[in-house]
C-alpha positions in Angstrom: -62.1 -96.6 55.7 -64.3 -95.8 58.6 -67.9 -95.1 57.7 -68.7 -92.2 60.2 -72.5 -92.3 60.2 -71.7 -95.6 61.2 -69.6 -94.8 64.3 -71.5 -95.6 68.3 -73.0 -93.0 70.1 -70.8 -94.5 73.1 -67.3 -94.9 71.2 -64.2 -94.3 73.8 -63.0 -91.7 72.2 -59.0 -92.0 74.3 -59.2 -96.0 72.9 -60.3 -95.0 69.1 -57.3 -92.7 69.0 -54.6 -95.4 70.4 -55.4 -97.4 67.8 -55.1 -94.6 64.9 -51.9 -94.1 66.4 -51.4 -97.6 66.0 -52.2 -98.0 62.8 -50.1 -95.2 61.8 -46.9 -96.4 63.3 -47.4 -100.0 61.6 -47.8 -98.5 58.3 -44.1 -96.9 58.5 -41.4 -99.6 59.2 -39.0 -96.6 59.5 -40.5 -95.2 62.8 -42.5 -92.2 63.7 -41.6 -89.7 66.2 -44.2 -88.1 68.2 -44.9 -85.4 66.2 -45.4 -87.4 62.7 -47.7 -89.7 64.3 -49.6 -86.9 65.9 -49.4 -84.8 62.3 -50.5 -88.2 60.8 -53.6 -88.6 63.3 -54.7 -85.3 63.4 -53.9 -85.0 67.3 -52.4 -82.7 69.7 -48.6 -83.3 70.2 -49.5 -83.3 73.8 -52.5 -86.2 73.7 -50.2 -88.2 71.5 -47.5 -88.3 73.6 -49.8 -89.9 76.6 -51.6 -92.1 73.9 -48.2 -93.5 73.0 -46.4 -93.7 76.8 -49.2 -95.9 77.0 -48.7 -98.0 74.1 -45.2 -98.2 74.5 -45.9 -99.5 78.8 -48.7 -102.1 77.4 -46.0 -103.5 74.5 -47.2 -102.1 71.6 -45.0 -99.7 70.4 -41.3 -100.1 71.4 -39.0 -96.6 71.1 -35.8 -96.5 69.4 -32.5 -94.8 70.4 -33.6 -92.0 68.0 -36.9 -91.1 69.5 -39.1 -92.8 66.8 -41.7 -95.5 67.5 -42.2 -99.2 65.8 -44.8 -101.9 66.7 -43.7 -103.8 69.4 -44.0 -107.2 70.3 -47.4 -107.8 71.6 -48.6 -106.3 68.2 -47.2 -110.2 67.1 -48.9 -112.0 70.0 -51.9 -110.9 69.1 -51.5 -111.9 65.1 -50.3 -115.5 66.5 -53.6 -115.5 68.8 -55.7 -114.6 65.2 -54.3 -116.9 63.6 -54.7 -119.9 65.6 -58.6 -118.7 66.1 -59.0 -118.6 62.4 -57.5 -121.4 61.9 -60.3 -123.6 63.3 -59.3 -127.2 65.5 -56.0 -129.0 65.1 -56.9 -131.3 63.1 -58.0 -128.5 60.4 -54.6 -127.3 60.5 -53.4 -130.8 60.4 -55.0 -131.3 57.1 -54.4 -128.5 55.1 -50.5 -129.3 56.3 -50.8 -132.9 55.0 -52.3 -131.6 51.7 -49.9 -129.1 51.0 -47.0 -131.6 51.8 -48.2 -134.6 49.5 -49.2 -132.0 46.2 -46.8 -129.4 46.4 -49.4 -126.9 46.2 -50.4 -124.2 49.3 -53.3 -124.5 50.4 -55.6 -121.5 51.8 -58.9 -121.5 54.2 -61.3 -118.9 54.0 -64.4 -117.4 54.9 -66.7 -113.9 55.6 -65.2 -112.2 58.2 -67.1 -108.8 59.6 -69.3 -109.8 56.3 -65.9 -109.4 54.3 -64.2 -112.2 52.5 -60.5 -113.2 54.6 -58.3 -116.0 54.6 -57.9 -117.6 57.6 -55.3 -120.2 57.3 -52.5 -120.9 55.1 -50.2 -124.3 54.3 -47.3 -123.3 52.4 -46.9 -125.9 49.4 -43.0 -126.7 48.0 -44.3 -126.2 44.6 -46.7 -123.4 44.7 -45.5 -119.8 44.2 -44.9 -117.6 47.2 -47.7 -115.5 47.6 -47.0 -113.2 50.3 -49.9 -111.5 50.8 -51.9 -114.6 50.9 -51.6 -114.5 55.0 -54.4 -115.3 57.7 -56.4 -112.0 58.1 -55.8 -110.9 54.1 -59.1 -109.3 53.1 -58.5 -108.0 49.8 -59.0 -108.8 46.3 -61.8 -111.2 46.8 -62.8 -110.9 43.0 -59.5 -111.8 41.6 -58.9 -115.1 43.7 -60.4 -118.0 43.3 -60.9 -118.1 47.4 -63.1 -115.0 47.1 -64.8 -115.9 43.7 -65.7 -119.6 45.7 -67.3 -117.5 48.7 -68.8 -114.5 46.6 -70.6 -117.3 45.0 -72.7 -118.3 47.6 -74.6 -115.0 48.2 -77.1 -113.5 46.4 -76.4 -111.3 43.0 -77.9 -108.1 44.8 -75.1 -109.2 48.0 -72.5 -109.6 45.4 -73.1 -106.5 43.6 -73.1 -104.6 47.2 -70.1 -106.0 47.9 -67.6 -105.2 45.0 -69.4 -102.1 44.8 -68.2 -101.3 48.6 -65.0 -102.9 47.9 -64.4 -102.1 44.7 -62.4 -104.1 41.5 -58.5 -103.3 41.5 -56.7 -104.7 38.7 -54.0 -106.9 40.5 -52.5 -107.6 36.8 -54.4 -107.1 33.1 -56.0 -110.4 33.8 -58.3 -108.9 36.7 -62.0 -109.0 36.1 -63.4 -105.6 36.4 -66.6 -105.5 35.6 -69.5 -106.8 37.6 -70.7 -108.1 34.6 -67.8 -110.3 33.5 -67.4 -111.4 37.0 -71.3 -113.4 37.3 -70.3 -114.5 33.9 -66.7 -116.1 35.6 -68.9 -117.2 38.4 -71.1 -119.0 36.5 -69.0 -121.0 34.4 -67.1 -122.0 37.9 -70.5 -123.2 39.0 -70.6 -125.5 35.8 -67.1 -126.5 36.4 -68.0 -127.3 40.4 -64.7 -125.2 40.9 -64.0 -121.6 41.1 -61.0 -120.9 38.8 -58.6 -118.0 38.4 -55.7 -117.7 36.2 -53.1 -114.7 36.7 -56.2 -112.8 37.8 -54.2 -112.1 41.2 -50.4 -112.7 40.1 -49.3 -113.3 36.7 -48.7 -116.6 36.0 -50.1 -118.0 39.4 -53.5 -120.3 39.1 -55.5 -120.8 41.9 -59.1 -123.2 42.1 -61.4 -123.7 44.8 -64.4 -125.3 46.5 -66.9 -124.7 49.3 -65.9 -126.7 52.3 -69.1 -126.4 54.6 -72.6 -124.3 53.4 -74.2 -122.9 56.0 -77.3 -120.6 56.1 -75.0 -118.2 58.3 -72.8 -116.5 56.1 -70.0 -116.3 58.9 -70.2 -119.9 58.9 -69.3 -120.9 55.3 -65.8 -122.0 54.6 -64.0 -121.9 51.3 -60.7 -124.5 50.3 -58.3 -122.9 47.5 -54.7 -124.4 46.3 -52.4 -122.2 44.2 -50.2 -123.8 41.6 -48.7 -122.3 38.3 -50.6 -121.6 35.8 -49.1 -123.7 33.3 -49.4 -126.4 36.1 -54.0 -125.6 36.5 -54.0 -126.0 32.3 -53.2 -129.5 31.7 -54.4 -131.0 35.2 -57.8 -128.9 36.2 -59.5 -132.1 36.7 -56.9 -133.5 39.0 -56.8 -130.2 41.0 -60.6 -130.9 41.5 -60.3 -134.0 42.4 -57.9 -133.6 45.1 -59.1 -130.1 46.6 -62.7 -132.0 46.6 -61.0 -134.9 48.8 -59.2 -132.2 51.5 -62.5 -130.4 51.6 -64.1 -133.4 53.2 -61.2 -133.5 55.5 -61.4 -130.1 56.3 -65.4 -130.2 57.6 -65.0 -133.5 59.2 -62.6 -131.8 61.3 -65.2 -128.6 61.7 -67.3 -130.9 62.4 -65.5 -132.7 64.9 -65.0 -129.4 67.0 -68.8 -128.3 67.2 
């Protein structure tokens, strides 16, 4: 949601409404035509016709045989482009790859984005469940994964109750903490442990743990290392899951470290 006391006295107004129109045809796989997206944007059928020829020239909306629009193909080039900037050097990548490969379990970077908790790279593990919304640029839900509860953890209690105040608590299953209270309480006991911890908090029957990778005064700069695993899987071998995610997170700063 766009915070309009917020918005620049110099904002291009033509550019701020391409991308509402944008946003609007990603968020219908079906296709819009013309009129829906401009009924959907609150714009002339007139502007968002030009607003959309121009899309559609530059890539980013392609039109169907029946007059509606979908994302087009640049829309994907510049995902792959987020990605591989997230992502950090290649030897990053390389190691989450290599952990994922010899546990079983998929691993996940993260770190404040915009001042917003995002993952920013992802090795799919054989033995982990899929969790598809677990994706480079996911910034949701930082209160029910352990990812979020690892970086959440390094600020301040006033930053922390700002934050899921401004992003609020959704229940992802009945296992969600949604109280501010019960959360510093989960927090803290991860800080005794020396590894955040959720179980079924984001998906039931999913368990996911994790560690800070690299402190940094600069909250932009602090990374997070997670692995999911079933949950039956995180009850009988917590300490190895420590262990090992302790051992990557070396790997992964050396490699940050590397790079700067």
């Amino acid at each position: 949601m766009r915070d309009p006391l917020a918005e620049p006295s110099d904002l291009i107004r033509s550019v701020s409404r391409a991308l509402r129109v944008l946003e609007s045809v990603g968020r219908a796989p079906k296709g819009l035509t013309v009129k829906q997206i401009a009924r959907r944007c609150e714009l002339t059928v007139a502007t968002t016709y030009h607003l959309v020829r121009t899309l559609a020239y530059e890539g980013y909306v392609i039109r169907r045989e029946d007059g509606t629009y979908i994302v087009g193909l640049e829309v994907a080039d510049r995902y792959r482009e987020l990605v591989t900037a997230f992502r950090g050097p290649p030897a990053v990548g390389e190691t989450l790859r290599r952990a994922a490969a010899d546990t079983g379990w998929s691993h996940y970077l993260g770190r404040f984005v915009g001042g917003q908790v995002a993952v920013t790279a992802v090795a799919e593990g054989s033995r982990s469940p899929y969790l598809e919304d677990l994706v480079p640029g996911f910034d949701e839900g930082a209160h029910a994964t352990a990812l979020g509860k690892c970086l959440l953890a390094t600020l301040t209690a006033e930053q922390r109750f700002r934050y899921l105040r401004e992003y609020g608590m959704r229940p992802f299953t009945t296992a969600t903490l949604t109280t501010v209270e019960a959360f510093e309480a989960d927090l803290a006991a991860g800080d005794r442990r020396g590894m955040q911890l959720e179980l079924g908090q984001f998906r039931q029957g999913v368990a996911c743990a994790a560690v800070l990778v690299t402190p940094d005064k600069d909250m932009e700069r602090r990374v997070a290392l997670a692995c999911a695993l079933p949950a039956s899987e995180m009850m009988t071998s917590a300490r190895v899951v420590r262990a090992k995610l302790l051992t990557v997170a070396r790997a992964v700063a050396d490699g940050i470290a590397a790079d700067t």
